[in-house]
C-alpha positions, 0 to 999 in steps of 0.5 A: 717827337723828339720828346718822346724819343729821348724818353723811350731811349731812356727805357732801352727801346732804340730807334733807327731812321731808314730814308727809302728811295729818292727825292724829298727826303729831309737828311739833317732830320732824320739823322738828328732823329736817329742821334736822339734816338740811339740808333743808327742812319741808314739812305736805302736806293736799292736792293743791294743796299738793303742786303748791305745794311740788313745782312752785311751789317746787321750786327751794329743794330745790337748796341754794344756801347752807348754813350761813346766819347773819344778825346785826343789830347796832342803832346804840343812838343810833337803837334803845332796843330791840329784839325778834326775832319769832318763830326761838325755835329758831333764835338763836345765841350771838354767838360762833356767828356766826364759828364754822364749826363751828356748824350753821345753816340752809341757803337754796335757789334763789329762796328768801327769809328774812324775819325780823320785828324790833320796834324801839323808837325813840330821838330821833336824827338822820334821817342817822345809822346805824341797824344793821349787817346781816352775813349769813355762808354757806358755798357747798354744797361748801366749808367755809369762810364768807363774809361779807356786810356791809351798813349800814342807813341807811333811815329808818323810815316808816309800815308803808302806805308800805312795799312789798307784801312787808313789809305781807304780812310784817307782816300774817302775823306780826301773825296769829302774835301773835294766833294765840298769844294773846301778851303782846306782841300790843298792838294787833294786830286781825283787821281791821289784819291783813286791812288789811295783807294786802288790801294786798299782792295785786297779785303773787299768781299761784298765789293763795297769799296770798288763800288766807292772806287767805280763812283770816284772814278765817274765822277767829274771834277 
């Protein structure tokens, strides 16, 4: 099966993978399925789902770039270390990334990615650089990449004066950590969680975001 989808994605037919209701449904598979497919994964338990995922976001199913890579490579002048959260089955090999043969994740219309990182800071002047950012993609139809380079000079700053969409990131990742009970969780609460997410409901307008807020909040720790 996998087989024939990586051989219909070659001639442009996308799959996606939808998991309806509850119960025995094999998640690892399915989202595997969706990867080798170039579509996306979508857990449908009910009708306000069905209008998130079919209206709300229905432009992400229109892919706009496939084969999408991101490298971030940290200035050891600024970084002592660092860790990715989260994307285990999502790393490359460092040659990978220049690799056109490789396949990687595709981006739909008005789609964002966020990736988490957790940094360990050296002393370093406030001026210096602090990573490179390269984000390779192909266009839908083409077989070549393009690159995307970019450096970051911001300097870093305390997670409340940083914009809605990092503190609800953040919020969301530090919940992941708790949910699994991970050895890197350190000093992550349900109350630092709910103070991050409280903080970033200005724009909500289908109320998906107070709909994370209300299940962080029954849940017990």
């Amino acid at each position: 099966m996998v087989e024939l989808i990586e051989e219909k994605r070659e001639s442009g037919i996308y799959l996606t993978v939808l998991g309806v209701g509850s119960g025995n449904l094999n998640d690892y598979m399915m989202e595997q399925i969706a990867n080798k497919g170039n579509g996306n994964y979508e857990y449908i338990d009910n009708a306000k789902q069905i209008q998130k995922v079919f209206t709300h976001e229905f432009g992400k199913f229109f892919t706009v770039a496939k084969d999408s890579k991101i490298q971030l490579t940290f200035n050891e002048n600024t970084v002592d270390s660092y860790r990715l959260i989260g994307y285990e089955n999502r790393s490359l090999e460092n040659e990978d990334f220049e690799n056109d043969s490789t396949d990687a994740g595709e981006i739909g219309s008005s789609q964002t990615i966020t990736a988490l990182y957790e940094l360990v800071l050296a002393n370093a002047s406030p001026n210096e650089k602090f990573a490179q950012f390269d984000f390779r993609y192909k266009k839908p139809n083409a077989s070549e990449s393009q690159l995307i380079m970019h450096e970051v000079n911001a300097t870093p700053t305390n997670i409340s004066n940083s914009s809605e969409n990092m503190q609800f990131a953040a919020g969301v990742g530090g919940f992941g950590l708790m949910m699994k009970q991970s050895e890197y969780q350190g000093e992550v609460s349900k109350q630092m969680v709910l103070g991050l997410l409280g903080n970033s409901l200005t724009f909500d307008p289908f109320g998906y975001r107070q709909e994370f807020v209300d299940l962080v909040s029954a849940w017990q720790e």
